[in-house]
N, C-alpha and C positions, 0 to 999 in steps of 0.2 A: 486664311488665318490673318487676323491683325497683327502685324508686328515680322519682328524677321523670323525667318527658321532655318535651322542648321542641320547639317550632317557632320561631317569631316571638317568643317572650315571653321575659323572664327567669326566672330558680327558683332553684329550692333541693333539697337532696336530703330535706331536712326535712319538704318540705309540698310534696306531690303535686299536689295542689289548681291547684298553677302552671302553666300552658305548657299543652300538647297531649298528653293521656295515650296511650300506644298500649295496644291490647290485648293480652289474654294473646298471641295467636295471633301477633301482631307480634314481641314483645320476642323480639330474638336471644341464643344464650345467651350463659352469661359463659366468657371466658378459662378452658381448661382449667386446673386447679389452685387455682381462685379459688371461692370463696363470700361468697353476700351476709352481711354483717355490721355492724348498723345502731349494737351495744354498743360495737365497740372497736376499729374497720378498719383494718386496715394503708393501704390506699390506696383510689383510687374508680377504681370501670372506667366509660369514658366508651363507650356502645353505640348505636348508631344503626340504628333500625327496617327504614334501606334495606342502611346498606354491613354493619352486625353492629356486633363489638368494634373501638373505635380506640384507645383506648389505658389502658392505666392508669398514673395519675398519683398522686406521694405527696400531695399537696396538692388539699384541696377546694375551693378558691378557683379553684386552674387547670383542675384536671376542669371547674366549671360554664363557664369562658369557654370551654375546648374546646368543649362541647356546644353553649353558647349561639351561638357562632360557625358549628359543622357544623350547628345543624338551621333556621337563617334561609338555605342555601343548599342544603339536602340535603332531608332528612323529619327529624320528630321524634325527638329525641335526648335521651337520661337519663343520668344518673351515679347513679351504685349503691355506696355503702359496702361493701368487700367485704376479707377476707382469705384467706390462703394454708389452703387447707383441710391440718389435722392430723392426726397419727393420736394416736390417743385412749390411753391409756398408765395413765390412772386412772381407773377409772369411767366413761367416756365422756369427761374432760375432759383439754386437749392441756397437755402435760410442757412449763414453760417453758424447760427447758433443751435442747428442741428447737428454738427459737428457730435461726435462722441472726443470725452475727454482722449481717448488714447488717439483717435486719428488727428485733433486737433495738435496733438504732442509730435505725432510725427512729420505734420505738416511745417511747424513752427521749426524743427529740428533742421527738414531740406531746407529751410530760409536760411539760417545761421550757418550750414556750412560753405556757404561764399565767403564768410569773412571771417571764419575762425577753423584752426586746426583741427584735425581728425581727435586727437586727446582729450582737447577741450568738449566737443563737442560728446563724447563719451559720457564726462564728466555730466552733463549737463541731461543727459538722455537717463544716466541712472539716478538723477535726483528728481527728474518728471516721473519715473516710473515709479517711486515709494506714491508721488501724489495722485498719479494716474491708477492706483490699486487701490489707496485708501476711498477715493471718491468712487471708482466704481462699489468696493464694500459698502456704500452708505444709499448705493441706490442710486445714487448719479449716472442718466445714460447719454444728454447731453450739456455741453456746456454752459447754457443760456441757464442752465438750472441750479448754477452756483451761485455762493450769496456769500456778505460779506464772514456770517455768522459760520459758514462753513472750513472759510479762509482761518479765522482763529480757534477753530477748533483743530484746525490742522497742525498748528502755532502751538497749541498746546500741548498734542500728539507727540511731537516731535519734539519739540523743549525739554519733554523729560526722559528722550532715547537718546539723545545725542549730545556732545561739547557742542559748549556757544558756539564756538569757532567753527563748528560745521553748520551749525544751525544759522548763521550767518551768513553760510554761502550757499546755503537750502531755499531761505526765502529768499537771497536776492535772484536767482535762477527763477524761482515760482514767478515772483515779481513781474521779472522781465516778459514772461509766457504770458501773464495775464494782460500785460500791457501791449503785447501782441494780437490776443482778443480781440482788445478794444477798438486796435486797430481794424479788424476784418467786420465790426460793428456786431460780433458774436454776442456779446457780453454788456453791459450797463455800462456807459463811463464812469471810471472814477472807481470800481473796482478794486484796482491793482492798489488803491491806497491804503484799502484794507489789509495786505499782507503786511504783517510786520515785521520791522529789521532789529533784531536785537541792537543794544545800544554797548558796544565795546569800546571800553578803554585799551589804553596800549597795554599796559601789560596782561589782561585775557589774550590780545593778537597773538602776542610772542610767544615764541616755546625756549625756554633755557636750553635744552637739552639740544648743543651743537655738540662739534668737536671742539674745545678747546685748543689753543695752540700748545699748550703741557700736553696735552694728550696727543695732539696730530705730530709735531715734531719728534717725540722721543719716536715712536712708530716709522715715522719716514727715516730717521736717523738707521733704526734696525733694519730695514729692506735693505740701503744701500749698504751695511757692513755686513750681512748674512749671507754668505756664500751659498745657500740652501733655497734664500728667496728673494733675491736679490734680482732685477730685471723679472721678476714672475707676474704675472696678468693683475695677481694682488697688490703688487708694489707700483706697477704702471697705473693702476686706478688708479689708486690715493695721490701718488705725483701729481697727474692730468687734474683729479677733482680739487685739491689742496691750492695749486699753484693758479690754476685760473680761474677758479670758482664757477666754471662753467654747470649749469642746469645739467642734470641727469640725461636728459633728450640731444644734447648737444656733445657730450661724450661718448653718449652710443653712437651718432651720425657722423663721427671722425674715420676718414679713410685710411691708410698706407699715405696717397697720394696729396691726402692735409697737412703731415710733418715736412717741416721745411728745413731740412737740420743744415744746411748752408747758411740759413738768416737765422736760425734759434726761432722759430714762431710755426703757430699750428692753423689753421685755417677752418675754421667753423662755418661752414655751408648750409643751407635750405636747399634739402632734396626731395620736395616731396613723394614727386611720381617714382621713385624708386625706395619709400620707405622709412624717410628721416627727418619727418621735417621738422623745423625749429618755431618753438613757440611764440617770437614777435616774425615768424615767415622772414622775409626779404630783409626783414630791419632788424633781424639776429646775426645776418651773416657780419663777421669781422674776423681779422686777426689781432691773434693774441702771442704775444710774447715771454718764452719761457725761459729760466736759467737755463746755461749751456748744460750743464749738469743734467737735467732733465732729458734733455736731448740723447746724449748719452745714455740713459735709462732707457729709452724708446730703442734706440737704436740696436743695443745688446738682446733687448725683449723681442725685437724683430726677429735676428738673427736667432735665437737660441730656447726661445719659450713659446711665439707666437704658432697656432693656426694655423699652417698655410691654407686660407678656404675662401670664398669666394661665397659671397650673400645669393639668396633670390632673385637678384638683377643684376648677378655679375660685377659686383664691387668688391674690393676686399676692406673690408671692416679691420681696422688698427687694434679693437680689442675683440678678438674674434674666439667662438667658440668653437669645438669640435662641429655643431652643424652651420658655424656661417657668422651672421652677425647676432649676437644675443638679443632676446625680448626686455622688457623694460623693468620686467619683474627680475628676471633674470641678473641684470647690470644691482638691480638692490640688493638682491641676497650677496654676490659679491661685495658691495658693498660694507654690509655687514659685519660679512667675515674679516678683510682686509683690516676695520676698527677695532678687532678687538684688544686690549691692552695686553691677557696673557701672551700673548705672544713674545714680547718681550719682556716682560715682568710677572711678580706673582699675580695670580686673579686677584682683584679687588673683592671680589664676592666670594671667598672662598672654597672656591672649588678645585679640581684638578687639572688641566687642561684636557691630558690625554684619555680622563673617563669624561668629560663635560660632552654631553650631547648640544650645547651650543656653538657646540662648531664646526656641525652637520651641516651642509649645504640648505635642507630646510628649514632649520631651527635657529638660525643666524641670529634673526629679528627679535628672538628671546632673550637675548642675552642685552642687560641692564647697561652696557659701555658702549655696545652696539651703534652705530650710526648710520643713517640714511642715505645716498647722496645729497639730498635738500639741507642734511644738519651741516656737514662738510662746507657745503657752500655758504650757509651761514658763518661759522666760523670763521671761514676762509676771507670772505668780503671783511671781517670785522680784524681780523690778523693785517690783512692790506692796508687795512685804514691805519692800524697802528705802527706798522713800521714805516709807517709816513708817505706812503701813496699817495697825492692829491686824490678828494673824494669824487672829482669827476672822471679822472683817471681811470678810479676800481670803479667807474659807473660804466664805462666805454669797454671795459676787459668783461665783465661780469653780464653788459647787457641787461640792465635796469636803470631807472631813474634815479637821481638824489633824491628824490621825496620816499622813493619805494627803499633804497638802503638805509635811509633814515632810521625807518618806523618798522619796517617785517627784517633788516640782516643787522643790521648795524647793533650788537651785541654788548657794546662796550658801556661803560655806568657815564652816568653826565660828570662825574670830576677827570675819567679817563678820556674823553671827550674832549673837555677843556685844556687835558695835558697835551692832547693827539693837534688840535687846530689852533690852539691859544697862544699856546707859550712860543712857537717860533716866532710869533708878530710881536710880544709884550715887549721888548726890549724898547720896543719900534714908539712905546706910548711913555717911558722913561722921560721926569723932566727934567734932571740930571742931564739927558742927552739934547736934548732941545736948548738946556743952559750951554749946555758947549760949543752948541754950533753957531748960537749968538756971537760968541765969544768970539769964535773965530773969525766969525764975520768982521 
């Protein structure tokens, strides 16, 4: 068989050396249309000695659990680096414009994740698949066979199912893919100019709809005087999201062992190979510094509300659920709920709280006061700036650039702006004061 095969043991497709090797006369073939290919493999075929080929999978990681999983209950079992065999167009070697649109996407996809996160990279794999569906609906079986005329038909498609704002970060993904093409000499140069980028002003970017500081502080105000929910997973959210503006991804990857409650600061890490990673990677990790108060909120929620449980690689996750460390979906419905105003006041929408099915664990996101963690940390950056944080400051806490809190967090109207960074210098431009100092002179 090509590739490793297993019994009992773990492997790798790397190093044969692992598991239980079967012999020639064992290994079942591969998947008609498939060959082994150790350089540059579309996917891995996961084959078992007894049943043959089970599957093949774009991901090496899930090919080995497959196998690891089918040959501790079956016979030994390998994964095989393998791709779509080609026909040969130059010299023996395969026309990348033979590419079909969806292996060209998966191709394009293993490039990018060397240098961007598993999230992002999601992201970017479900907005090739609306385009990778629509082209094959139109009869497209290779790449070489798209045209500019196809590109703004797509443009047009999608222009009237989606917000600019998504439609925005639709073609620049598409963009980047085509400009990938061009690179492998798939596709015509000059292609990729064809996709077009809607043209957004600042206010299409922005979404109003943050938390407020009226709204975040009366709510934080009520956790800490509620004897009911005070230090509760709800209250420890919105502290942690409110106070450091930290990304949703970086609240869920806080440990036990990140609160530093001796120095008042929390410690935000890049873990990928165990589950957490942060979306600028190595250049997210910082600490951040919190009221003692806060501390104190952790500390009580430790003791008395948390968890005791321990994640899928043996960490203990600071906001932890009954199975471990929450999913990302999970940390938002929390979210959600923890914003909403009835809680301490009457519903704004009139309703009743105790009949409101928006305060269901799945119906959170329904409710119109509701908030994200993404709005929170909006808010949150725009509340720093106003109670007079220097704006490189809440750039170094929050982990984004001044040009990025400018334009997508920074909430505040251009004359609260000019009250926020203006007025402490204006004294400074007085020439009244500048008469005096003459004087004294």
């Amino acid at each position: 068989m090509n590739g490793t095969s297993v019994g009992p043991k773990p492997h790798n497709d790397a190093d044969a050396s692992l598991g239980q090797k079967p012999t020639a006369a064992d290994a079942p073939e591969l998947p008609d249309g498939l060959e082994p290919d150790h350089h540059d493999p579309d996917s891995f075929s996961v084959r078992c000695t007894t049943c043959g080929p089970l599957n093949t999978i774009d991901s090496r990681a899930r090919a080995h659990r497959k196998a690891d999983n089918h040959g501790l209950n079956c016979a030994p079992t390998g994964v095989t680096p393998v791709s779509e065999i080609r026909v040969a167009t130059d010299g023996g070697r395969p026309d990348p414009g033979d590419l079909s649109p969806r292996k060209a996407v998966e191709r394009y996809l293993r490039r990018r994740r060397a240098d961007a996160t598993e999230a992002t990279v999601k992201a970017w794999k479900y907005r090739l698949k609306l385009f990778v569906e629509w082209v094959e609906g139109i009869g497209i079986e290779r790449v070489e066979e798209i045209r500019p005329y196809d590109l703004d038909e797509y443009y047009e498609l999608r222009s009237g199912a989606v917000a600019v704002t998504t439609l925005e970060g639709e073609m620049w993904t598409l963009r980047k893919f085509i400009e990938y093409l061009e690179q492998l000499d798939a596709i015509d140069d000059g292609l990729s100019e064809a996709v077009r980028i809607p043209d957004l002003d600042d206010s299409e970017r922005s979404n109003d709809a943050v938390l407020e500081p009226d709204d975040a502080l009366p709510l934080i105000e009520y956790y800490r005087n509620n004897e009911n929910d005070r230090a509760t997973r709800a209250h420890v959210f919105l502290e942690l999201a409110w106070y450091t503006g930290a990304r949703q991804g970086g609240i869920r990857a806080l440990d036990l062992r990140d609160v530093h409650a001796d120095e008042n600061y929390l410690s935000v890490c890049h873990r990928p190979d165990t589950g957490t990673p942060l979306k600028n990677k190595e250049d997210g990790e910082r600490p951040i510094a919190v009221p003692a108060e806060i501390i104190e909120v952790l500390q009580e929620y430790i003791r008395n509300h948390r968890y005791d449980v321990h994640d899928d690689h043996g960490r203990q996750p600071l906001l932890s659920s009954a199975k471990g460390r929450p999913t990302e979906n999970t940390v938002r419905n929390w979210s959600y709920l923890a914003t909403q105003p009835c809680l301490h006041s009457a519903c704004p929408h009139g309703k009743e709280r105790d009949t409101c099915k928006y305060t269901d664990f799945t119906h959170g996101s329904k409710c119109p006061s509701s908030r994200s963690p993404h709005r929170i940390r909006t808010g949150s950056i725009t509340w720093q700036l106003d109670v007079g944080l220097p704006p490189e400051v809440v750039a170094e806490r929050v982990n984004a650039t001044l040009d990025v809190i400018e334009q997508h967090y920074d909430a505040a109207s251009a004359r609260e702006q000019m009250e926020r960074r203006r007025r402490p210098y204006i004294d400074q431009l007085e020439l009244d004061g500048d008469a005096d100092t003459e004087a004294a002179e």
